[in-house]
N, C-alpha and C positions, 0 to 999 in steps of 0.2 A: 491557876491551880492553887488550891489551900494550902498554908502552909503544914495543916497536918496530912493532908493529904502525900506531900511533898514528903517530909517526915515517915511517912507510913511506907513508901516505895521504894524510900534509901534505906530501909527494915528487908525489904524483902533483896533489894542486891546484895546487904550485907550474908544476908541468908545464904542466898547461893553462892556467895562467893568462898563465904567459910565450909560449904557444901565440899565444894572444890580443892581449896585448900586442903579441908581435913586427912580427903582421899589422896589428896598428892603425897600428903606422909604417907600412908599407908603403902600406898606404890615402892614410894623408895627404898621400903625395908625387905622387898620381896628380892629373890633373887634369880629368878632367869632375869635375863635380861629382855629375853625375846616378849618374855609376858610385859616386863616393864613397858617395853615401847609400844605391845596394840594394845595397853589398857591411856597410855598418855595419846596414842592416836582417838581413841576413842572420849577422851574428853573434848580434844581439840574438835570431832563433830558435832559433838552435845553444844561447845561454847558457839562454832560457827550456824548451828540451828538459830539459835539464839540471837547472837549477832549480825543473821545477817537471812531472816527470815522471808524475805520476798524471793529468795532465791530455792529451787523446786531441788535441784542438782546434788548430792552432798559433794561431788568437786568439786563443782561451782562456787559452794559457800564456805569450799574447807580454803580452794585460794581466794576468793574473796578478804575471809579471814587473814591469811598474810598479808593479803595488803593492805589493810583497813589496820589491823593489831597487832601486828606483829613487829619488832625490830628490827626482823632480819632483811639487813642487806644487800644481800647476795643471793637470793630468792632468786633475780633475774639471770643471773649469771650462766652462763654457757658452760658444760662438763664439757670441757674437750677429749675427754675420755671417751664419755659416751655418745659425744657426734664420731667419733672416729670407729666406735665400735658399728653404729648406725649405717653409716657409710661403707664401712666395709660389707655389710650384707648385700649390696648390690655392683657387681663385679666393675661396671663402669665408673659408677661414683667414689670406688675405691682407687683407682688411679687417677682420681680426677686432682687437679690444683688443688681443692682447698684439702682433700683429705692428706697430700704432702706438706702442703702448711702443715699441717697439725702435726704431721710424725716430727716434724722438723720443730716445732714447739715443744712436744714432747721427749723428744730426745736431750732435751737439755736436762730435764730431770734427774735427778742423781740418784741412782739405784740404792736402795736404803731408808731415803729419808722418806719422814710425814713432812706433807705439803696441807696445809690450811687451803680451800679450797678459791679464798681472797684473794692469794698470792698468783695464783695459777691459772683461773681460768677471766675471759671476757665476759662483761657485762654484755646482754646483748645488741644494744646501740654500738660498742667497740664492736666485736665481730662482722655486724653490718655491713661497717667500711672498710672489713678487708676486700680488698679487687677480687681475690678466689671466692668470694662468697654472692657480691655481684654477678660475676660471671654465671653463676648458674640461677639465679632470679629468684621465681617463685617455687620453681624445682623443689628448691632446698629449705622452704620454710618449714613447712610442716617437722621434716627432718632437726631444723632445727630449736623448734621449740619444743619439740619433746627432749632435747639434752637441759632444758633451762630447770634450773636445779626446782624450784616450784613445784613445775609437773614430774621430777623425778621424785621429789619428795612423796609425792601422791601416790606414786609408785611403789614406793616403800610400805605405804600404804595397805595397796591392795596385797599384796604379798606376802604383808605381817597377818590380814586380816582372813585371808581368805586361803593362803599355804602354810596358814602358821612356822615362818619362817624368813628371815632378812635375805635380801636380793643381791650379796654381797656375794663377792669367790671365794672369800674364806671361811665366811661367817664368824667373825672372829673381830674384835679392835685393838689395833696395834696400841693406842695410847686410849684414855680416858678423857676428852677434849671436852667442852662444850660449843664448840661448832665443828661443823661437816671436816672431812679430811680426807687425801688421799694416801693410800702407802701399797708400797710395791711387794708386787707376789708373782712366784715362780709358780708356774704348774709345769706339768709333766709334756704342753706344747708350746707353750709361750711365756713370754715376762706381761705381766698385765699390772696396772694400776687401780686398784680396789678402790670403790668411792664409799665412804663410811659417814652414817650420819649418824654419831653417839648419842647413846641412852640418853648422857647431860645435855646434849642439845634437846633430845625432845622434850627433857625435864625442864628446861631454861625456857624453852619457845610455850610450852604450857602454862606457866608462871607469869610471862611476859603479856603474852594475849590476854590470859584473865583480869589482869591489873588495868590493861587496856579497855578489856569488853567493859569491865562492871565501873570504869570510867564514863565510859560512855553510856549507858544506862543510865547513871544516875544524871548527868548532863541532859540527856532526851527526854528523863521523867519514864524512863521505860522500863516496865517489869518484865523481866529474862524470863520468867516463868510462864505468862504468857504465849511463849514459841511453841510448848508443847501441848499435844492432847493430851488431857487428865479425864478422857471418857472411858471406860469399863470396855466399850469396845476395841477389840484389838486390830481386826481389819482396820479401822478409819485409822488407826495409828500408824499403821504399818504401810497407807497408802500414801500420810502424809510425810511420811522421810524418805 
């Protein structure tokens, strides 16, 4: 490739990236919060179109996207919370071993605090080799990978997107973080532990991934623009996401 060619491409990631940026100020000065988070969810689809175009899915390519772009972590990480909530919807698997592990990991919790979600829960390779989670095999995968914080992300997701509204108990954050956290809440039948993933984390994870994506763009020689139809018609566009 030319090197104005070369030249001409890293013009157009700079384009979209300050595209990006621009609007991430703009986000930040709004104030619901709830708008905050599906207008940041919805760039994270824009950049994972982009980044990760062979992919039909926008799941697919939104985790994709964490794993290819992102920083985080603790993406694989096991909610013990909500395998324990998961489990309890089925009256057998609710007294089964692994779900008393859990209460019994849980209970240790000190009524009050915010827990970082690091501190708290299994990676899911740790989890694996607990004996209670052997013991029930394949049973309990599915089960458990819908607690892996990823797909609960995604979660969060559909529910900002489509209920306009966060999938919390409280809907409410206890502190102002930039990553995920859990903190304890009372209702009117139970003590529950609320899973909260702050406005600043999807502010940081959007930030992060861009810095990432338009890395990698300009590495590949690939223009992000590209991903999209720029045709007048809107079917073909609407079939292609």
């Amino acid at each position: 490739m030319s090197e104005d060619l070369v030249l001409n491409q890293k013009e157009w990631v700079q384009r979209y990236r300050q595209h990006f940026e621009l609007n991430i100020d703009k986000i930040s000065q709004i104030s619901p919060r709830v708008l905050k988070k599906i207008l940041f969810v919805v760039m994270l689809e824009s950049l994972a179109k982009a980044r990760h175009p062979e992919l039909v899915s926008p799941r697919e390519r939104v985790l994709a996207l964490l794993d290819s772009s992102s920083d985080w972590g603790d993406r694989h990480r096991i909610s013990l919370p909500q395998l324990l909530y998961r489990l309890e919807l089925d009256k057998q698997q609710a007294m089964s071993p692994l779900a008393e592990r859990i209460r019994s990991e849980i209970e240790r919790w000190q009524w009050g605090l915010v827990y970082p979600i690091a501190g708290r829960d299994p990676q899911v390779e740790e989890l694996k080799n607990w004996p209670e989670v052997g013991a029930l095999g394949n049973r309990i995968t599915a089960v458990i990978d819908h607690a892996r914080h990823c797909n609960l992300f995604y979660e969060c997701r559909n529910h900002l997107v489509h209920e306009f509204r966060e999938p919390s108990s409280s809907g409410m954050e206890a502190m102002e973080h930039d990553y995920p956290y859990y903190f304890s809440l009372t209702s009117d039948k139970e003590r529950i532990w609320d899973l909260i993933y702050p406005v600043s984390f999807f502010h940081r994870l959007v930030m992060v991934v861009l810095d990432h994506a338009c890395t990698y763009f300009v590495e590949q020689c690939i223009d992000p623009y590209e991903a999209y139809d720029w045709s007048p018609t809107w079917r073909s566009s609407a079939r292609s996401g």
